[in-house]
N, C-alpha and C positions, 0 to 999 in steps of 0.2 A: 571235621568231616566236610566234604566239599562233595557239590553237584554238578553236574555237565548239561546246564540247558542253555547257554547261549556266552559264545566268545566273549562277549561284552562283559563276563564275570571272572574274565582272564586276564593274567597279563600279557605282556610282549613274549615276557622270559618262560612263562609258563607254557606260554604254545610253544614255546619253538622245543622246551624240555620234553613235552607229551610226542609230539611229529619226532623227535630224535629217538626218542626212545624206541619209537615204530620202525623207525629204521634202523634200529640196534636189532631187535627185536627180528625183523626180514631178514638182516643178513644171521642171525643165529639159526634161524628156521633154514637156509636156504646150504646152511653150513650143516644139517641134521643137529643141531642144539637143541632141544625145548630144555627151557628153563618152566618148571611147575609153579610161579608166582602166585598161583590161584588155585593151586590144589585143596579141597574137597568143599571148595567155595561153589555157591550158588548163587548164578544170575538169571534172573525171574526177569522174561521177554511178555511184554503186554505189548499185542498189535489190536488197535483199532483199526488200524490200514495196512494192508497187508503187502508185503513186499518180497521181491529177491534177493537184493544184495545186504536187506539190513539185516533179515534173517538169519543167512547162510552164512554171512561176516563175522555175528556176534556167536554165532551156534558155534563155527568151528572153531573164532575166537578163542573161545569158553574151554574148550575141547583142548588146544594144543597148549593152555596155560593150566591147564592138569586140571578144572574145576566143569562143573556142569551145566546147562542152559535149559530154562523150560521154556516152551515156549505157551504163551497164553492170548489167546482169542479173544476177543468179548463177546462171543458162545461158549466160552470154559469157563469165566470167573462171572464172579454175581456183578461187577463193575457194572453200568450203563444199564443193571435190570433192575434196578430199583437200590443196591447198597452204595450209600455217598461213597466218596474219593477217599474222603479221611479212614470211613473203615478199612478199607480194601488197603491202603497205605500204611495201616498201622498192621492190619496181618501179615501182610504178605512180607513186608519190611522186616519182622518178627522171625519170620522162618526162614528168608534169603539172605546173602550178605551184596547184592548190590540188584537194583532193579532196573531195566531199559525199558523205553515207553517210548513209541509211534502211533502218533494220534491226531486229531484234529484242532482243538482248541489249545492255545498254549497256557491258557488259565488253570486248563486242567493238570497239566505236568508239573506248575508252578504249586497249587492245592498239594498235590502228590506229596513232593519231595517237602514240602512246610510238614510236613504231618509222618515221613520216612525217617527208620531209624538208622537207615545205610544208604549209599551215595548213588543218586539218579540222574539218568542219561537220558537225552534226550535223542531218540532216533530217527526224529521228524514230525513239526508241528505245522500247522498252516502258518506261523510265523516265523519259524527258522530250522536249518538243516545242518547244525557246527560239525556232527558227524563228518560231512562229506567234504566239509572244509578243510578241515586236518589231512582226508585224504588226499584234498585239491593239492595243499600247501605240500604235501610230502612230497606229491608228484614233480611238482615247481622245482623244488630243492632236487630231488634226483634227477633233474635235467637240466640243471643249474639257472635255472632262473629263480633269484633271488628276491629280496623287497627291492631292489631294483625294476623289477619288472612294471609294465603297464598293463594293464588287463580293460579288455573288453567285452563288456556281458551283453551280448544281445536278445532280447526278447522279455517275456512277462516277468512284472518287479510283485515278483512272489518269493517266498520261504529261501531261493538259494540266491535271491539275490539281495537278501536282507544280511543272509550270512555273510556271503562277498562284502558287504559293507563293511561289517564289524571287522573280517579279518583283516579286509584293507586298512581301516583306521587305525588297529592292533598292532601292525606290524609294520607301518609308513610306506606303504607301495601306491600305485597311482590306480581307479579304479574308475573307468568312464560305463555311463549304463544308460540302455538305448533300447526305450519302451515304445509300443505307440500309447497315441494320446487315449486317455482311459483305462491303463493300465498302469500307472507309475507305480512308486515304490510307496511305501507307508509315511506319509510325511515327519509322525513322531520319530519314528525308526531311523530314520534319516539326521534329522536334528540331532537323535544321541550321537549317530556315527563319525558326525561332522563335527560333536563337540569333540570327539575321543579324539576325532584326525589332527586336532590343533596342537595334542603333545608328542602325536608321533609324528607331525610332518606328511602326513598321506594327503593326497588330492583327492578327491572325490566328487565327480561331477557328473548329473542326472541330464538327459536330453530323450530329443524323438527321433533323430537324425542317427541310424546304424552306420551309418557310414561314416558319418562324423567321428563315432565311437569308435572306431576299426580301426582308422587312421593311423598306422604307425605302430599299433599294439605289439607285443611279445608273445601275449594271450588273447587268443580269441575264447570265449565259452558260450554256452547257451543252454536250455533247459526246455522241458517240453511246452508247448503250448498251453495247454488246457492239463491243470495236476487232477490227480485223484478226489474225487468230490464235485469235478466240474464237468463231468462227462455230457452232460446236458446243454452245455456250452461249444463243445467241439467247434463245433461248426459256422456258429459266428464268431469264433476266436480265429479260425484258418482264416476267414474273409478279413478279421480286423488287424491281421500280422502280416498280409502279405508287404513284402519287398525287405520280410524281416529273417528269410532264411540264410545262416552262413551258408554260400557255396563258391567256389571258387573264385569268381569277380570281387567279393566280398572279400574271401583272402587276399587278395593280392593289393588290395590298401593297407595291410598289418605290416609288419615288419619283413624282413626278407626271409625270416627263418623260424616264423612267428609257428606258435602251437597252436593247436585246438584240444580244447579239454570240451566234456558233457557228461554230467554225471550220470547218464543212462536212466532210464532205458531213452533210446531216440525214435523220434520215428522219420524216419527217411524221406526226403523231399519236403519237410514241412518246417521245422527247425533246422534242420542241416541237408544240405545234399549228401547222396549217396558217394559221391566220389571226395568233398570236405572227411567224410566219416569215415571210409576208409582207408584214403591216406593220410591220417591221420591215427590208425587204427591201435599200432604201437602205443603212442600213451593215452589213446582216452582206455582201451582193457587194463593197461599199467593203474592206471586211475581208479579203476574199478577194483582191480584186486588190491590196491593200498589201503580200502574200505579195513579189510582184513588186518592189517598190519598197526593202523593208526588206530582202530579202536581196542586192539589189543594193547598198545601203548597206553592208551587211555585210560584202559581197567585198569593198569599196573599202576599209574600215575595215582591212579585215585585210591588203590588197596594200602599204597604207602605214603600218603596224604591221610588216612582218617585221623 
């Protein structure tokens, strides 16, 4: 049995088998196929942090692979009110066949699945986001950008830029990331990524300089300022990011035909300009909806892995 809490427990062949299959998968969906892989299967949804696209993804996910989705709150399970991780892990595990978990700490997902008797995903932790990576990569590939590509992550070295690390090391692409000072990336996080990049050949280099980063890229991305839990930050995060928003001038140091990807939600003039975003608009929604396709991939990957 196998768990989905971070690329770095993957291989090369194994991503690129999951992101295929998603795209096997879209094109059956888009052909009216449903293939029932997961028929009268149960995937038990625990959100600590509450979201759109991971919900509606995995919900409909669940739905077009013939099985069902609950969704659970930590106002619905006794989780976080006093019953440890291990109990709620071995119930709930008990009565579902696979569980997804969007949460805060990533100790706790890791707790989880040690003590789970079926295969857990991780939907987003303050340490990593592999979900939206699969969808990144899918995107990539249906636009033909390959591990060839160069990517340039501009802004906070948080959850999706720990992910970009792994996948970059994973898959041997070049990966420049461009924080300001006081927000880098996790320096242990970093060391694993950089030891992984040594067998695949990936580049991987941390700066403060966005522009530096941009320079020539195929991929531009970026991610919101201040995540979920930092609300309280707002505001001296906008003063600490400026000259850090992609918009136009900023594109036109990437490549000549370079993309922008952002896993949404965005918010406009702060992270990206409005006009970055929506000429752009074609694959970052493309991007949004491959949520849908590559975690469906995912589930299937892992029902025929246990």
């Amino acid at each position: 049995m196998r768990h989905f809490l971070t690329l770095k427990d993957f291989t090369k062949e194994e991503i690129l088998e999951i992101v295929n299959l998603g795209i096997e998968i879209k094109k059956d969906l888009r052909a009216g196929i449903y293939k029932e892989e997961l028929k009268h299967q149960t995937l038990a949804m625990i959100f600590e942090k509450s979201s759109t696209r991971t919900r509606v993804s995995f919900e409909t996910g669940m739905f077009q692979l013939g099985g069902h989705a609950l969704f659970l709150s930590n106002r619905d399970i006794h989780l976080g009110r006093g019953e440890p991780i291990k109990d709620t892990a071995r119930v709930i595990s008990s009565m579902c066949d696979m569980v997804m978990i969007r949460t805060f700490e990533h100790s706790m997902i890791e707790e989880f699945a040690s003590y789970s008797k079926v295969p857990v995903i991780n939907g987003l932790t303050d340490s990593y986001h592999p979900v939206q990576l699969l969808a990144d990569y899918m995107t990539m590939l249906e636009y033909g950008i390959s591990e060839n590509a160069t990517v340039a992550y501009v802004g906070d070295g948080n959850n999706m830029t720990h992910s970009w690390m792994m996948l970059a090391a994973k898959i041997g692409f070049e990966l420049r990331i461009a924080t300001p000072k006081g927000y880098e990336v996790d320096g242990d996080i970093l060391a694993e990524a950089l030891k992984i990049a040594k067998g695949s050949g990936a580049k991987i280099s941390v700066m403060n300089d966005p522009k530096e980063a941009v320079q020539g890229a195929t991929i531009v991305t970026t991610d919101t300022w201040a995540s979920m839990g930092q609300e309280d930050e707002k505001y001296t995060r906008i003063k600490d990011f400026q000259g850090f928003m992609v918009d136009d001038l900023m594109m036109c140091l990437a490549a000549k035909n370079a993309k922008f990807l952002h896993c949404l939600p965005a918010y406009r003039e702060q992270e990206v300009s409005e006009s970055v975003l929506e000429g752009h608009a074609d694959i970052v929604f493309d991007e949004a909806q491959n949520r849908l396709h590559a975690q469906k991939g995912l589930m299937v990957w892992l029902n025929r892995h246990r």
